[in-house]
C-alpha positions in Angstrom: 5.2 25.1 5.8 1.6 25.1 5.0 1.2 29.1 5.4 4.8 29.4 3.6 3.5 27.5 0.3 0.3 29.7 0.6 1.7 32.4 0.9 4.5 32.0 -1.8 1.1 31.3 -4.6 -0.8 34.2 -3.4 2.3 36.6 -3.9 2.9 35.2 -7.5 -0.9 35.4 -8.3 -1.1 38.7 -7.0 2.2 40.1 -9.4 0.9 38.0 -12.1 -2.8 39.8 -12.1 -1.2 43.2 -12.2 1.6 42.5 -14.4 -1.9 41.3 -16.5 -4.0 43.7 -15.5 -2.2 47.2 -15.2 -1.7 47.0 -19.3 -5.4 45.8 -20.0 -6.7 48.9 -17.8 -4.7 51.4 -20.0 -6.0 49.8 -23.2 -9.3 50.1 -21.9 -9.2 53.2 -21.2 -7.6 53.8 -24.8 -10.2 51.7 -26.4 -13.0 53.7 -24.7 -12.0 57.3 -26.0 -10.3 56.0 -29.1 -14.0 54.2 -29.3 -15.6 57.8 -28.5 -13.2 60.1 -30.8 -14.4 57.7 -33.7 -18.0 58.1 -33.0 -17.6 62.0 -33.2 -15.8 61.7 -36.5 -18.5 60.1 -38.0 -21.1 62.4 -36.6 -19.0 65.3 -37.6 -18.4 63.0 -41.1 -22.3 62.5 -41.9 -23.0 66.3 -41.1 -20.3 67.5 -43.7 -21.1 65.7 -46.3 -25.5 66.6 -45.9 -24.5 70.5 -45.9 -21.1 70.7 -47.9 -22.9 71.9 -51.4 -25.6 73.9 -50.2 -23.0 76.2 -48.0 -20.6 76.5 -50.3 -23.7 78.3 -52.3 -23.6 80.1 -49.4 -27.3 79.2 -48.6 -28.6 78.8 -45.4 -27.9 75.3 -44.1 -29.2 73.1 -41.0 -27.1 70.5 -39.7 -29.0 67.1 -39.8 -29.9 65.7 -36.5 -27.2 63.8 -34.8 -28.1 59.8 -33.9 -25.6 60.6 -30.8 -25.3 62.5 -27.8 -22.7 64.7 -29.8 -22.8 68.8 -30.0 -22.0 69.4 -33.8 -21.5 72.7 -34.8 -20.8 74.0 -38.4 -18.2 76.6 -38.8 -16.5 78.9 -41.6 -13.4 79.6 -43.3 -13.3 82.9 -40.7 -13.5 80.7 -37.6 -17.0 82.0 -37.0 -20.1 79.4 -35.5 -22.8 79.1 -38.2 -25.2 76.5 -37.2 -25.3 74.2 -34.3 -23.2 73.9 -31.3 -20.1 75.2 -30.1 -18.0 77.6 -29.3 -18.6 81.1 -30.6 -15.0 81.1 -32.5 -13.1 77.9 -34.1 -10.9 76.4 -30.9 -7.3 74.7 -32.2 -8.5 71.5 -33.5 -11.4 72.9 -35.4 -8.7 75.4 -36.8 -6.2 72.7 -38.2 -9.2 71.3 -39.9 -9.5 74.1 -41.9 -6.6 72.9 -43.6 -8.2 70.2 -45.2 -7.9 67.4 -42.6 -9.7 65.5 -40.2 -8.4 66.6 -36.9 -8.8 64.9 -33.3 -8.1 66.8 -30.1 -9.4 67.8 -26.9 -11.2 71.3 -25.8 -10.9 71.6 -22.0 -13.3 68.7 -20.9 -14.1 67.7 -24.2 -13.7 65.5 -27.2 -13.1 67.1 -30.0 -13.3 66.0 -33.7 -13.3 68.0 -36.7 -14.1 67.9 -40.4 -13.2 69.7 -43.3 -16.3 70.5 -45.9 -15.0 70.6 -49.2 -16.8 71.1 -52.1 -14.8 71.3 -56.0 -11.7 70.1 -53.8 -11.6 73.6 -52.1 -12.4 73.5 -48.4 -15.4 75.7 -47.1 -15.8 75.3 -43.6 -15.9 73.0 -41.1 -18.0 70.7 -39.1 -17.1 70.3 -35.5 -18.4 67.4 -33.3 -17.9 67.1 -29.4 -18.8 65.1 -26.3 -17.9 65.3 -22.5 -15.3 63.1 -21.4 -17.6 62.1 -18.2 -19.2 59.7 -20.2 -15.8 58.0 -21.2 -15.1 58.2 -17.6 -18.0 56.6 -16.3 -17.8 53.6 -19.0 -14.1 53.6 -18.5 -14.4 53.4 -14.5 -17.4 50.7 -15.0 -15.0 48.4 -17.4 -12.5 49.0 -14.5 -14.7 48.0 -11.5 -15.4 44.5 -13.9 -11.6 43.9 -14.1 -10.6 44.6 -10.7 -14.1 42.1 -10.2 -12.6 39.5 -11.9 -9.0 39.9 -10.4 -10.6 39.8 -6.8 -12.2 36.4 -8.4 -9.2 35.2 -9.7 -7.1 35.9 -6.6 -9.8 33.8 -4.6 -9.8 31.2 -6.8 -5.4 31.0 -6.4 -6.0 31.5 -2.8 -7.9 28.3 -2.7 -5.5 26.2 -5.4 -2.6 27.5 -3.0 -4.5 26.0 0.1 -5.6 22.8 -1.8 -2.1 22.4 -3.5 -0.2 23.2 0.1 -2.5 20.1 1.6 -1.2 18.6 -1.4 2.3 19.3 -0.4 2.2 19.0 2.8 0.3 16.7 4.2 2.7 13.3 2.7 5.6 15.5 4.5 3.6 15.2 8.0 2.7 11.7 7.4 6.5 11.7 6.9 7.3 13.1 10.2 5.2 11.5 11.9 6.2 8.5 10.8 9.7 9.2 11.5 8.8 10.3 15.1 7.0 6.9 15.5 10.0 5.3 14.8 12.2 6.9 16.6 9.4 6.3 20.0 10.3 2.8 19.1 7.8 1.3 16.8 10.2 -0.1 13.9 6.9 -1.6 12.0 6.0 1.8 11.2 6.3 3.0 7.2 6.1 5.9 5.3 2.9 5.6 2.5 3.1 6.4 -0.8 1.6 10.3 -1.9 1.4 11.8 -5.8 4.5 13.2 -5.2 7.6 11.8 -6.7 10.0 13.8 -4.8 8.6 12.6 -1.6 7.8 9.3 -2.1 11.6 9.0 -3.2 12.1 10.5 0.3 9.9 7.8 1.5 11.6 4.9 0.1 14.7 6.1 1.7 13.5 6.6 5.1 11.4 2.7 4.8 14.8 1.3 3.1 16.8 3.1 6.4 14.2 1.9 8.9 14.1 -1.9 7.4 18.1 -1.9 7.6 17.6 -0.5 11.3 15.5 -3.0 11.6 17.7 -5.9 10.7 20.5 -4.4 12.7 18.5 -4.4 15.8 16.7 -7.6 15.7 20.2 -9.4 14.6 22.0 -7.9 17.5 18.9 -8.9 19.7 19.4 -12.5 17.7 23.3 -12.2 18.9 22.4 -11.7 22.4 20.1 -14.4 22.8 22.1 -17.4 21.0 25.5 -16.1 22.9 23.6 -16.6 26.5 22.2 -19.6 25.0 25.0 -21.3 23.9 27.4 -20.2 26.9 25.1 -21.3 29.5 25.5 -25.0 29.3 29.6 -24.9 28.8 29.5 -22.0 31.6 27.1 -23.9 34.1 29.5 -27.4 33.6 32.9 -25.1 33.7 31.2 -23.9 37.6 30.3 -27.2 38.5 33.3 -29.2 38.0 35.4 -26.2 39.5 32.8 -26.3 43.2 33.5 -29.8 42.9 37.3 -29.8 43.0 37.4 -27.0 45.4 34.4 -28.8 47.9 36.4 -32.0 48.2 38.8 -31.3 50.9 41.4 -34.8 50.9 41.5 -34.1 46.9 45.0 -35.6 46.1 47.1 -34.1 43.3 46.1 -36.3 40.8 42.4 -35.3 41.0 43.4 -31.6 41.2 45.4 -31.8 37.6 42.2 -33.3 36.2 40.1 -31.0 37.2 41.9 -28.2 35.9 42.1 -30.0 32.7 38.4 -30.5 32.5 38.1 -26.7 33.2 40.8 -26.2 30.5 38.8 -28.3 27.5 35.6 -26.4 28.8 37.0 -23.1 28.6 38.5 -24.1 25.2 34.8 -25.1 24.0 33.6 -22.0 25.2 36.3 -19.7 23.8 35.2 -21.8 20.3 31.2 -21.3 21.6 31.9 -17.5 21.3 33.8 -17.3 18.5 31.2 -19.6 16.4 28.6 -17.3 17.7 30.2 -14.0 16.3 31.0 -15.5 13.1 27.6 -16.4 12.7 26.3 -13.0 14.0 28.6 -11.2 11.3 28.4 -13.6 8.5 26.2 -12.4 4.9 22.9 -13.8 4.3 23.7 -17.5 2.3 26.4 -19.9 2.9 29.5 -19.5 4.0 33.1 -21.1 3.8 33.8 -23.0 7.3 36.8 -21.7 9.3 38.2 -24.9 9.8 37.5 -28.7 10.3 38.0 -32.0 11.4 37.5 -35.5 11.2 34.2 -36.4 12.8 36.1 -39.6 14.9 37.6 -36.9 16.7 34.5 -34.5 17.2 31.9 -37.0 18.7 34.7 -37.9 20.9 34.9 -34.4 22.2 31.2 -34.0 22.2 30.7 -37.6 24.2 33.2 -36.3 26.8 31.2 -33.4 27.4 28.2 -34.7 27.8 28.7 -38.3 29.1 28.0 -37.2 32.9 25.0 -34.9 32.1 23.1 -37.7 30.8 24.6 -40.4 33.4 23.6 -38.0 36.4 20.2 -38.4 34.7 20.1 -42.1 34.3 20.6 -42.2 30.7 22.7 -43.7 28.0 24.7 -41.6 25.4 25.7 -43.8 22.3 27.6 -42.6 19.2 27.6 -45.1 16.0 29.5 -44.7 13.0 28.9 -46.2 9.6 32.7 -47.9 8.5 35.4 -45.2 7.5 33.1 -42.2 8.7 35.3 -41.2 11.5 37.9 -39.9 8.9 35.3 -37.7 7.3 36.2 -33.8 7.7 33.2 -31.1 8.7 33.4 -28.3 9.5 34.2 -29.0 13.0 33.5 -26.4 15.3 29.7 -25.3 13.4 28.9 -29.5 13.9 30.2 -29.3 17.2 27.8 -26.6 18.4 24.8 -27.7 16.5 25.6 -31.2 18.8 25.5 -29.3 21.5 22.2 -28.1 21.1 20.7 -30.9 20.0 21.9 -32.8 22.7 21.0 -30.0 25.3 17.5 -30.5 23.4 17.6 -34.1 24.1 18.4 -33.8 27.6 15.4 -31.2 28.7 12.4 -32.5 26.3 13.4 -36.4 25.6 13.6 -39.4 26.8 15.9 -42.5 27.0 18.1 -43.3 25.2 20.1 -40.7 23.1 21.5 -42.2 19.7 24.0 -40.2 17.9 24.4 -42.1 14.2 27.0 -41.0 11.6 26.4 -41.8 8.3 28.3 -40.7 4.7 26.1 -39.6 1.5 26.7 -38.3 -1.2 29.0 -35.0 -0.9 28.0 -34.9 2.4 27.6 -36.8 5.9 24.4 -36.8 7.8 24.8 -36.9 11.9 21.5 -38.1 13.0 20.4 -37.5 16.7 17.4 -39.6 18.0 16.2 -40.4 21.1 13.4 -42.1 23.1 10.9 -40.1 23.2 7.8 -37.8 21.4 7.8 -34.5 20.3 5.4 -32.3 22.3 5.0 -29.8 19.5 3.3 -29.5 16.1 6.2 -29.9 13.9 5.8 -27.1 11.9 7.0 -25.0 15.4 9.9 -26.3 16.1 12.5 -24.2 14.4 9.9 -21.3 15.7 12.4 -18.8 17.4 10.7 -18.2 21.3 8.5 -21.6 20.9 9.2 -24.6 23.7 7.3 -26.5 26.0 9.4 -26.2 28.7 9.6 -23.8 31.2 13.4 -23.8 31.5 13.4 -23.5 27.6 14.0 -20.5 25.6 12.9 -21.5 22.2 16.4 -20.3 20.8 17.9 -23.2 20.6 17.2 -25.1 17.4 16.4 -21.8 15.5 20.0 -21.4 16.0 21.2 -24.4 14.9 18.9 -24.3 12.3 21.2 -21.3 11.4 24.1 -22.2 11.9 23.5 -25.7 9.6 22.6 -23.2 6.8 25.5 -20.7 7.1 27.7 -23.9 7.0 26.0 -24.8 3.8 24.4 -27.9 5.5 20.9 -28.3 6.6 19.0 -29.3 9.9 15.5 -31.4 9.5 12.7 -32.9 11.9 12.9 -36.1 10.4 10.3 -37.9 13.0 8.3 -36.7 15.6 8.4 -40.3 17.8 10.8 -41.3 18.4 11.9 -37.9 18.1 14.9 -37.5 15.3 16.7 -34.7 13.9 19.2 -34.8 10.9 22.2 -33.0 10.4 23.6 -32.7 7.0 27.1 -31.3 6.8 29.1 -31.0 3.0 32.4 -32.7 3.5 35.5 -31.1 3.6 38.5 -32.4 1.6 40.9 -30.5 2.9 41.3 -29.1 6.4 40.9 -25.0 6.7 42.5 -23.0 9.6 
């Protein structure tokens, strides 16, 4: 493109230096024997007027000494040379002077000028200055060679304003593409400057605006993928377990077979409603959002002590749920509550100790869940909500980044209120009406 945009200049300063220059040679020429034909007229002129009475007297005259390079010659009425130099007889133009004009012509390779002498208003004869037109010529060729000097100057000069202005032009358009191909190698920080172009910083903008939405698109499904195996592996590990157990136990009556499969029922429910929370959190607009549904919260810490009663049993630990009078009527949005819960329970479980509490209490407009147990946070506090930060090896640093989330998009919020005993607070708005 670079050669392109230089050559494109150097074409339109070539046509525009002879469209200039082909009319200001012909008027120099023009000028130059217009220039020359006017010097012989006043030579012939200033000779006419020194010997116009005395030849009329028909004395013997001398023409004066001409200041220029002009042959002047003095002729009469019969065409006849009688001083000076010339031709022996009157040529055309000194003929049509006779006449009682000043005449202008040319003589083979000469300039030729002619003037009447008069003297009583009656013509007598006539002076006749010439000059060479090799003079003309050579000034002429000279005034030429300058122009064509200064054209060759002025083409330079283009030819480097074409080069400077195609860097100009150019060189935002590679930092363009090379941005773009950086990009597409991958590296999704990478954006386009700004040049002194308007065109192409527009351009810019739209490939930085294209790349930041790529961007979001790309980390949220990488977001999507990461809560989803995070929040199914718990419900999918406890659905496994409690299936090897029913099918490992050989003089398993009837009874105990029904209630396995109901326990695989709930948690296959709870994981149907693990996925579906997930997507509508991974498809949901920036800001809060209306819940799908909800519930009283009686009804959801039940659900949520069933589930995870053994996991903190088969760890020698206690599980207790408390409610504040006439809280367990309360309506949440159930199923965003639930999985929030979940993780902070499953957070419990790995990095705590003792005890877990799970206190329900109402507020104003809303109903904070509070979930405390035992033990001391390992990490500075301002990292917990870090996505990718834990202090466990098993961890995945997803977990309460999500619920985080998924507090907000519910319209409710998740704090570290203490870091020992270690206690988070949920705060749900309450729901008046229940939403299917």
């Amino acid at each position: 493109m670079r050669k392109r945009v230089v050559r494109v200049a150097v074409v339109a300063v070539m046509v525009a230096l002879v469209l200039l220059a082909t009319p200001l040679a012909v008027g120099i020429q023009r000028s130059f024997i217009s220039d020359e034909r006017g010097e012989l007229e006043r030579a012939a002129l200033a000779a006419a007027v020194r010997v116009g009475s005395k030849f009329a007297a028909g004395d013997r005259t001398e023409l004066p000494t001409s200041e220029s390079d002009a042959r002047v010659g003095l002729y009469d009425l019969a065409g006849r040379l009688r001083d000076g130099h010339g031709p022996a007889t009157a040529d055309a133009v000194t003929r049509r002077a006779m006449a009682g004009v000043v005449a202008r012509g040319r003589d083979g390779q000469d300039l030729v000028a002619a003037v009447p002498v008069s003297t009583a208003e009656r013509v007598t004869g006539v002076v006749r200055a010439a000059d060479g037109t090799q003079e003309v010529w050579a000034r002429v060729g000279l005034a030429w060679a300058a122009l064509v000097g200064t054209a060759l100057a002025a083409l330079a000069t283009g030819v480097m304003v074409a080069r400077h202005q195609a860097r100009t032009l150019t060189a935002p358009l590679e930092a363009l593409s090379a941005t773009a191909v950086a990009v597409a190698d991958g590296d999704l920080t990478a954006r386009a400057g700004r040049s002194a172009i308007a065109e192409i910083d527009q351009v810019a903008r739209t490939q930085n605006t294209m790349v930041e939405r790529l961007t979001t698109l790309l980390e949220h499904e990488r977001q999507f993928s990461a809560n989803a195996s995070h929040q199914l592996r718990t419900p999918l590990a406890g659905l496994q377990l409690g299936l090897e157990a029913a099918a490992a136990d050989p003089g398993a009556d009837l009874a105990r077979l029904r209630a396995a499969i109901e326990e695989a029922l709930e948690r296959s429910r709870h994981l149907q409603q693990t996925v579906d929370e997930v997507l509508r959190l991974a498809r949901a607009a920036p800001g809060p959002r209306l819940p799908e549904r909800s519930g009283p919260l009686g009804e959801l810490a039940e659900s949520v002590e069933r589930r995870w009663h053994g996991a903190f049993a088969a760890e020698g630990r206690r599980l207790d749920f408390a409610f504040e009078p006439g809280s367990e009527t309360i309506r949440v949005p159930d199923r965003t509550a639930e999985q929030i819960l979940d993780v902070l329970l499953d957070n419990a479980l790995r990095h705590g100790s003792g005890t877990v509490g799970v206190t329900v209490r109402e507020m104003t407009g809303a109903v904070a869940v509070d979930v405390a147990d035992e033990g001391s946070l390992a990490l500075e506090p301002g990292l917990v909500f870090a996505r990718g930060t834990t202090t466990s090896r098993s961890g995945s640093g997803i977990g309460l980044p999500l619920a985080r989330d998924m507090a907000r998009a519910a319209g409710g919020r998740l704090t570290l209120v203490r870091a020992s005993p270690t206690t988070f607070t949920l705060l749900l708005p309450i729901s008046d009406q229940p939403q299917y």
